[in-house]
C-alpha positions in Angstrom: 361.2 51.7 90.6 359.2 51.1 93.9 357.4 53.5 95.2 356.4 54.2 98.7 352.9 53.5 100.0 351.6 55.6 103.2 348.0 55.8 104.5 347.1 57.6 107.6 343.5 59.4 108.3 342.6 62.9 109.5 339.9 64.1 111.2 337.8 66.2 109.8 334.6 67.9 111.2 334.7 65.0 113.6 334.9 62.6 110.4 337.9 59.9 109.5 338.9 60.5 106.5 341.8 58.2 104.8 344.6 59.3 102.9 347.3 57.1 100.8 350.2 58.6 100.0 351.9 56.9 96.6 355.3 58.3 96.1 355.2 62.4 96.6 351.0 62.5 95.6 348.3 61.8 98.1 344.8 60.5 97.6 341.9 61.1 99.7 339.3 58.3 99.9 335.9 60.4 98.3 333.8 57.3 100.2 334.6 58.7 103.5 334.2 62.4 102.6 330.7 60.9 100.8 329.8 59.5 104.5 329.9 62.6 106.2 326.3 63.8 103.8 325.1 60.1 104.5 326.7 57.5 106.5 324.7 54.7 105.8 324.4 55.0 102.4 328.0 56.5 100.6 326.2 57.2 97.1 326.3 60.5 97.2 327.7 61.8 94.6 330.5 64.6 94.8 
């Protein structure tokens, strides 16, 4: 069975953040959300 991948991005507190959508459950990318506490350098932990 195939299922259907989607990705898009929200803003958020003037921040892309990426989602993929894999069937009916979405992911959000924790790298992005991790470069809104440092943007040059992702590490931080969450």
């Amino acid at each position: 069975m195939k299922k259907d991948l989607v990705t898009t991005e929200i803003i958020v507190k003037e921040n892309k953040v990426g989602i993929l959508r894999v069937g009916n459950i979405n992911y959000i990318s924790l790298t992005d959300l991790a470069k809104y506490q440092n943007s040059s350098n992702p590490t931080f932990k969450i």
